[in-house]
C-alpha positions in Angstrom: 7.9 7.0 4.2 7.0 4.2 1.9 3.8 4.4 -0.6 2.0 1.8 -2.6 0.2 2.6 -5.3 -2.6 0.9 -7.0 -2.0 0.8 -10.8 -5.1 0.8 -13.0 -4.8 -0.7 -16.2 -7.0 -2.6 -18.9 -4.9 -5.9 -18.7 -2.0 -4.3 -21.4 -0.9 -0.8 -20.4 -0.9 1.1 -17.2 -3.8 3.8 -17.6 -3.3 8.1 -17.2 -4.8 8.3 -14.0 -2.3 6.1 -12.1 0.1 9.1 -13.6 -1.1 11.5 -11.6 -1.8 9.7 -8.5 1.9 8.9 -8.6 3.0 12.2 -8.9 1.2 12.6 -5.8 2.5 9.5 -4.1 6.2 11.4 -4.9 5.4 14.0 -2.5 5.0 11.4 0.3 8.2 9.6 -0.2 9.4 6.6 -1.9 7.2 4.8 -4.4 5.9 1.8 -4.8 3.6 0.2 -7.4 1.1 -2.7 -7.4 0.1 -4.4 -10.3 -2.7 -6.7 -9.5 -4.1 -8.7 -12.3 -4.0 -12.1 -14.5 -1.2 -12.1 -16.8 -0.1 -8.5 -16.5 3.3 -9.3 -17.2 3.5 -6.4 -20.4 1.8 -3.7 -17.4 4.7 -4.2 -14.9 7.1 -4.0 -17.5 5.6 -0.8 -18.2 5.2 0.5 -14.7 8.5 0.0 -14.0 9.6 2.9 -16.4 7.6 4.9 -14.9 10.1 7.4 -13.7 10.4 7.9 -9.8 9.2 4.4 -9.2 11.2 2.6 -6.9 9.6 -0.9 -7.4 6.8 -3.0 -8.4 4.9 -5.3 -7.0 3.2 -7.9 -8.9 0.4 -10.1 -8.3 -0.7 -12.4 -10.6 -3.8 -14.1 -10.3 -6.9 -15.0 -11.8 -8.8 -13.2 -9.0 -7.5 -10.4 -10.0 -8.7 -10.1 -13.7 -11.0 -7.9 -13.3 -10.3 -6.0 -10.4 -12.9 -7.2 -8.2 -12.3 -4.7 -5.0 -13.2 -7.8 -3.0 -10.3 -9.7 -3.7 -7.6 -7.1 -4.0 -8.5 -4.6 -0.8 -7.0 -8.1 1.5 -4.2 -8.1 -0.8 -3.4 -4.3 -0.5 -4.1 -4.7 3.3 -1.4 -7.5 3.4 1.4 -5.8 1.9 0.6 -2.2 3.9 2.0 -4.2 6.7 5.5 -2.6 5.3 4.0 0.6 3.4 3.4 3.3 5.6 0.5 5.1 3.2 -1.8 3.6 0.0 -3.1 5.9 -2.8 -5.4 5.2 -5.4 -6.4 7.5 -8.9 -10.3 8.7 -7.5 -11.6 7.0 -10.1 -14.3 3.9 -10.3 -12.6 0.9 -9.4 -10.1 3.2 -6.9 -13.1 4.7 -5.2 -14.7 0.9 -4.9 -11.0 -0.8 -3.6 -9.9 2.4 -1.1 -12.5 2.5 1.3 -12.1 -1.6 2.1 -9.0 -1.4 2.6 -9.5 1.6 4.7 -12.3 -0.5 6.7 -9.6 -3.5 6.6 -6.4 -1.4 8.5 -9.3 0.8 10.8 -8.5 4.1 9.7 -10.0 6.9 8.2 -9.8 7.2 4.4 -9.1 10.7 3.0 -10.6 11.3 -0.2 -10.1 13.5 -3.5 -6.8 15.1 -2.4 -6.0 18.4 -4.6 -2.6 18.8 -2.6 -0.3 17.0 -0.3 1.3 19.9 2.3 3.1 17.3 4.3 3.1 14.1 5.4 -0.2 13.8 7.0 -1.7 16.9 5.7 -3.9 17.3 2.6 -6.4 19.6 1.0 -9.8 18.2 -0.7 -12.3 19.9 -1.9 -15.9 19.9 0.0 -19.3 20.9 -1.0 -18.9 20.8 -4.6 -15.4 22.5 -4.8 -16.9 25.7 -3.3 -14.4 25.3 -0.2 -11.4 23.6 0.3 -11.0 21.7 3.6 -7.1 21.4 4.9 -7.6 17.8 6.3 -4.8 16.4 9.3 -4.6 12.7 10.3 -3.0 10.9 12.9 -3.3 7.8 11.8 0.0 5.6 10.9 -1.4 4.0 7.8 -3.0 6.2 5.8 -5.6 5.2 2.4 -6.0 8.3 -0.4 -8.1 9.0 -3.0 -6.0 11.2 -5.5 -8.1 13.9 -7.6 -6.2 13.2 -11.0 -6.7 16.8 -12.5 -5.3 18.4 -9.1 -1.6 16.8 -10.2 0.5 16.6 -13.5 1.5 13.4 -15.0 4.6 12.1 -14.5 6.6 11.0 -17.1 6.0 7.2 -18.4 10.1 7.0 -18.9 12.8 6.7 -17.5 12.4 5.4 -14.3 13.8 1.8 -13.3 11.8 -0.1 -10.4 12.2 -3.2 -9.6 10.1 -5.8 -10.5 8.9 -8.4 -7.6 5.9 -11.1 -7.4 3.9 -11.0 -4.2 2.1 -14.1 -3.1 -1.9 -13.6 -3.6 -4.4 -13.9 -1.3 -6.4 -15.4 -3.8 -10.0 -15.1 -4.2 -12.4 -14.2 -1.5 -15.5 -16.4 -2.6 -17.6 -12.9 -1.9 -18.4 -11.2 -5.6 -18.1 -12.7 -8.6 -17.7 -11.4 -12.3 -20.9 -11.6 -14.4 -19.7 -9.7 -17.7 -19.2 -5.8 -18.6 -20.6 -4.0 -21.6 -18.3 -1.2 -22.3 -19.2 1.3 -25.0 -16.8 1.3 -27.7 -16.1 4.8 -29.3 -12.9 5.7 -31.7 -12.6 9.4 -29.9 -10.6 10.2 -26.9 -11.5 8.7 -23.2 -12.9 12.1 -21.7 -10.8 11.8 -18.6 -7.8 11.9 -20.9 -9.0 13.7 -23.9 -7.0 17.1 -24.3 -10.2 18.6 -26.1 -14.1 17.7 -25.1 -17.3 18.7 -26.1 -20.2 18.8 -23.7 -23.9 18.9 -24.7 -26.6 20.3 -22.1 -30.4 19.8 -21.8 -31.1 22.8 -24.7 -29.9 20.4 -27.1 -33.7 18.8 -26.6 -33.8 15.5 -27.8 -30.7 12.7 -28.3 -31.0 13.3 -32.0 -30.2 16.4 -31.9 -27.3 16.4 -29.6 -25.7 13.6 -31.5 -26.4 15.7 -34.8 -24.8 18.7 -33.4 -21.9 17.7 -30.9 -20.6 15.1 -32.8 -19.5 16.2 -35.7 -17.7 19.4 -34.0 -16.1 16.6 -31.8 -15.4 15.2 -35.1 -13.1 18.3 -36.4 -11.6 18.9 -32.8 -10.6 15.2 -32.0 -12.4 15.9 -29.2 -13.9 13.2 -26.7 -17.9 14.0 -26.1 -19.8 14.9 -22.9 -22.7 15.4 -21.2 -24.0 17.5 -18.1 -26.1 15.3 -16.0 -29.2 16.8 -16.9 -28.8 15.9 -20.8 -27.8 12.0 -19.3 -31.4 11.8 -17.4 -33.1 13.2 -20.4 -31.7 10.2 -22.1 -29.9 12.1 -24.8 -26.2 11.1 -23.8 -25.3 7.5 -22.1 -23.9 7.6 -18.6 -20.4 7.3 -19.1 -20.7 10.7 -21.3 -21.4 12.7 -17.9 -19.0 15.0 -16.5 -19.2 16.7 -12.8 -19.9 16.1 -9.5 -21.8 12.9 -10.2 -19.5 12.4 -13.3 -16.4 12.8 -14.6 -14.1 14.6 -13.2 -12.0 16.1 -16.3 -9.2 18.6 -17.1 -8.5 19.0 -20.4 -6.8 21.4 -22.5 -10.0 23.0 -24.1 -13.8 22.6 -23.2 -16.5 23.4 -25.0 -19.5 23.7 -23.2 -22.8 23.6 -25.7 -25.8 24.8 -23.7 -25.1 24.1 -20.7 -26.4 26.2 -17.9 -23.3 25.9 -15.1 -24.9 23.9 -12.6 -23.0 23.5 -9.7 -22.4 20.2 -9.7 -21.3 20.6 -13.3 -19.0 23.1 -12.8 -17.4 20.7 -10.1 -16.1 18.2 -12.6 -14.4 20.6 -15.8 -13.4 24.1 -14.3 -10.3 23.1 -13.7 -10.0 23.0 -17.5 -7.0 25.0 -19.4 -9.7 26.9 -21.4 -13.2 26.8 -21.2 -15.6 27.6 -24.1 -19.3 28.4 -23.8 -22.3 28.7 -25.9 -25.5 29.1 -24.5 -28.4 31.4 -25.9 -29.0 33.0 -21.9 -26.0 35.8 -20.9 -26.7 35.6 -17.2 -26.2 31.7 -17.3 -23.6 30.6 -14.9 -21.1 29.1 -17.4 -20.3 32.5 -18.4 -18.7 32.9 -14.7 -16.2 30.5 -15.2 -15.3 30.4 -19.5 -13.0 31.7 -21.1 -14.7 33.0 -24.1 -18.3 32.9 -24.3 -20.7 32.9 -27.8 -24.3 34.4 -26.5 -26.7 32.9 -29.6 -28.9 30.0 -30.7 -26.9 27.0 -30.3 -28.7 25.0 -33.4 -27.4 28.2 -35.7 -24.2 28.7 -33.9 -22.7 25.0 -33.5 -23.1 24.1 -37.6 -21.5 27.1 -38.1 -18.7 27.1 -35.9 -18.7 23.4 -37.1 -18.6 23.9 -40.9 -15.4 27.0 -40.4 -13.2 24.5 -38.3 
C-alpha cells in the first residue's frame, strides 16, 4: 500500500506535525512525501531524511506559495492516481486541503485518526473525545486527517527518499492570496511547546492575564494559552486557544490557570504528559483530569509560584 503525505512547512523547514502524521502513514505501508511550494528546494532536502520515507515528491510552483487548498487538492488528486491512501497533519491548512481532495476522488474522508488497526480501519474520537468510534471503509482511495498528539514523532534523520519533481497543475484561477498577519512571539508554538501555560476566564480582564501568565511562561519556556472562554472575553488572541475549537496540544507539562474543565477544553490538552491545575473552586472539572491540583486564589498563588521558579 502506497501513501502520500502532505508536508507542511513555512517555505524553509518541514514543520512537527507532518512528524506525526508520518508515523502514522508508516503503519499503512510505504511512504511517500509531497512537498508543494515555490522554491522549497531546502524542505525536500529536509524531508528526504526523514527516516522511513521512501520518496519525495516535489512541486514547485508559484501557486503553491502559500498553500492555497485550491490549487494543491487537483495536484494531490493527480498523483493519487498511483497512491493508494493520502494523509494530512489535522491541522489548518490540512483540514482546508483534505476534504477537496476527498470531494475530488468521491470518497469519504476520515477524520482525526487516534490509531490505524489495519488497513482500512481507524479509530477517531467523537463527541468531544468522550467516545471513540472504530471507523471501516471500503473505499480504494482513502483521504485522513491525522490527530498529531495520538502518534510520536518520527525521527527527522536518517532516512534517504528519493527526491523527484512532479509536473504542477498550476493555478486554478479560484482563490487568490490577499496577505496574512501572523502574530510574532519568541516562546514556543503551543502545538509543539513541551511546556504551556493556559489562562481561563477568572483571570478577568486581558491585563491581568497577560500580567500573570506571562511571566510564569517566562520562567518555564513555556508557550501561552487560552480556554475559549478567556479568547471571547478578548483577553487572549485566537491563535492562543486550545480545545475542541482550538488547539489541539500534547505537551510534556500543562498548566492550567483558572480554568474551569469545559468539555470542549478538556478535548484539546488531556492527552498531556502532566497536567497542572489552579483554580480557587475544588469541585471544578479540571481537577478530574490533573495531575496535581493547587485549590487557592489564583492572583496570590500564580506570583508566588512565579517568583520560587
Amino acid at each position: 500500500m502506497k501513501t502520500l503525505v502532505w508536508v507542511e512547512h513555512d517555505g524553509t523547514s518541514v514543520k512537527d506535525a507532518t512528524l506525526s502524521t508520518v508515523t502514522a502513514a508508516s503503519k499503512l505501508g510505504e511512504v511517500h512525501l509531497l512537498v508543494a511550494g515555490h522554491g522549497v528546494g531546502a524542505v525536500a532536502e529536509a524531508a528526504a531524511k526523514i527516516a522511513g520515507v521512501g520518496k519525495v515528491h516535489v512541486a514547485d510552483d508559484a501557486a503553491y506559495a502559500h498553500a492555497l487548498a485550491e490549487n494543491v487538492a487537483p495536484l494531490v488528486a493527480k498523483l493519487m492516481e498511483s497512491h493508494d491512501a493520502f494523509l494530512v497533519p489535522a491541522t489548518t491548512n490540512g483540514k482546508n486541503i483534505a476534504p477537496r481532495v476527498a470531494a475530488l476522488l468521491d470518497v469519504m474522508q476520515i477524520s482525526d485518526i487516534l490509531s490505524v488497526e489495519s488497513e482500512d480501519t481507524f479509530t477517531r474520537p467523537i463527541y468531544a473525545g468522550n467516545a471513540i468510534a472504530t471507523v471501516q471503509t471500503k473505499d480504494a482511495k482513502k483521504v485522513i486527517s491525522v490527530r498529531g498528539t495520538a502518534f510520536e514523532k518520527v525521527a527527522t534523520e536518517g532516512g534517504s527518499g528519493t527526491i523527484e519533481a512532479v509536473d504542477t497543475t498550476g493555478d486554478a484561477g479560484v482563490s487568490t492570496y490577499v496577505g496574512s498577519e501572523i502574530a510574532a512571539s519568541e516562546r514556543p508554538e503551543l502545538t509543539s511547546a513541551k511546556i504551556i501555560v493556559s489562562g481561563g476566564r477568572a483571570l478577568g480582564s486581558s491585563e491581568q492575564f497577560h500580567t500573570l501568565i506571562d511571566p510564569l511562561a517566562d520562567k518555564l519556556g513555556a508557550g501561552v494559552g487560552a480556554s475559549r472562554a478567556a479568547v471571547d472575553a478578548g483577553y487572549a488572541p485566537n491563535d492562543y486557544q486550545v480545545g475542541q475549537t482550538g488547539k489541539i496540544v500534547a505537551p510534556e507539562v500543562y498548566v492550567a490557570v483558572g480554568i474551569s474543565g469545559a468539555i470542549q477544553h478538556l478535548a484539546g490538552m488531556k492527552d498531556s504528559k502532566v497536567i497542572v491545575a489552579i483554580n480557587k473552586d475544588e469541585d471544578a472539572p479540571i481537577f478530574q483530569v490533573a495531575d496535581f491540583g493547587l485549590v487557592g486564589d489564583l492572583f496570590k498563588l500564580v506570583p508566588e509560584l512565579t517568583e520560587k521558579l
